[in-house]
C-alpha positions as CSV (number, residue, x, y, z in Angstrom):
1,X,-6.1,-7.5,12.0
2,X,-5.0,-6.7,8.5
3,X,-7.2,-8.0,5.3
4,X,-4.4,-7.2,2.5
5,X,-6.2,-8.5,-0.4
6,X,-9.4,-6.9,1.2
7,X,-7.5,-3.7,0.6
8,X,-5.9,-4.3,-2.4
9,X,-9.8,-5.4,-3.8
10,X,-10.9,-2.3,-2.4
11,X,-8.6,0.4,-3.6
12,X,-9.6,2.5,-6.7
13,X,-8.1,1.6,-9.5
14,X,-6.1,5.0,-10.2
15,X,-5.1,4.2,-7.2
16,X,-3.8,0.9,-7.4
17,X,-2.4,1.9,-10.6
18,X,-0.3,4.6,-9.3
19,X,0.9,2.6,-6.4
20,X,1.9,-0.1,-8.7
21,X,3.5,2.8,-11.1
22,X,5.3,4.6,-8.6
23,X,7.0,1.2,-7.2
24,X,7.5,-0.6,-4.1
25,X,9.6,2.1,-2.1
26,X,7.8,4.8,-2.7
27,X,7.0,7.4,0.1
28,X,3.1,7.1,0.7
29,X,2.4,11.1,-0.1
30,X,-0.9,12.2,1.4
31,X,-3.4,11.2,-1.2
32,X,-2.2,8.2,-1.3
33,X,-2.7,7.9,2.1
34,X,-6.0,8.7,1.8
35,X,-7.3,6.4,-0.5
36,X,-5.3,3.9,1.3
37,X,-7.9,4.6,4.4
38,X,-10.4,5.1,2.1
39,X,-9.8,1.2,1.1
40,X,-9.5,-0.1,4.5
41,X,-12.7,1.4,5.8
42,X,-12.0,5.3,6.6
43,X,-10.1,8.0,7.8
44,X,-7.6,6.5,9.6
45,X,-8.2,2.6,9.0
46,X,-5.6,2.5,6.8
47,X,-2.8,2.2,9.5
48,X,-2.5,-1.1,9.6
49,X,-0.8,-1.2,6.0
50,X,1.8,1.6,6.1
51,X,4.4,2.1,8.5
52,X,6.7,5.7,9.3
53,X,10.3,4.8,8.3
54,X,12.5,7.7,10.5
55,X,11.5,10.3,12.7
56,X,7.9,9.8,14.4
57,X,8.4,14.1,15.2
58,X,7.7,16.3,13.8
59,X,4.2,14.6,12.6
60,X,4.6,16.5,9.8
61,X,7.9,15.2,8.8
62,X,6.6,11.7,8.7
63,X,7.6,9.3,6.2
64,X,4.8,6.9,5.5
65,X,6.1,3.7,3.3
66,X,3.6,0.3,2.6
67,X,4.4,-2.7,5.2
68,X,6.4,-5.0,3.3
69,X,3.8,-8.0,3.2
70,X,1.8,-5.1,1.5
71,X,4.5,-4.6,-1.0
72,X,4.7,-8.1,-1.4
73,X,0.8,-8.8,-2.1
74,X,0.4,-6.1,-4.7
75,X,3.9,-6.4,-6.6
76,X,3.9,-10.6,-6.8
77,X,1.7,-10.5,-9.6
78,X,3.8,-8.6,-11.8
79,X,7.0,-10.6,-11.0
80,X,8.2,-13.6,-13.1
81,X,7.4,-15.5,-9.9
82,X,3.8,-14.1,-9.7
83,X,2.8,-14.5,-13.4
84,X,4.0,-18.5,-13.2
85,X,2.0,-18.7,-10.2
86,X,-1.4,-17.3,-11.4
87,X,-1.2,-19.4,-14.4
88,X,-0.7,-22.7,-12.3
């Protein structure tokens, strides 16, 4: 089972700043990846929050993307919608 704010509590902030910099349909590249992993306990944890959008072959041809309740939980905040809500 998935913990997204877990995640999103536990990812650098660099990290979390780039993700929220580079936008919601960003391709994961492999750093990101990594501290993505990193977040949700190690190498590898991380699956759970990214999905491969396309071909699943060549594994190196892989296209990683965030789930979109992922998306959701770490852009909210900086929508109109998000902003009205945390001051509620």
């Amino acid at each position: 089972m998935t913990n997204i704010q877990g995640l999103i509590s536990s990812l650098a902030p660099d990290a979390l700043a780039a993700l929220q910099e580079r936008g919601p349909d960003q391709q994961l590249d492999r750093d990101m990846l990594d501290a993505i992993d990193r977040a949700a306990g190690g190498p590898g944890e991380g699956r759970g929050y990214y999905i491969v959008r396309g071909s699943l072959t060549p594994l190196e041809s892989r296209q990683y993307f965030l789930r979109d309740d992922v998306v959701d939980a770490i852009w909210a905040p900086l929508s109109p919608e998000g902003i009205a809500r945390a001051g509620a």
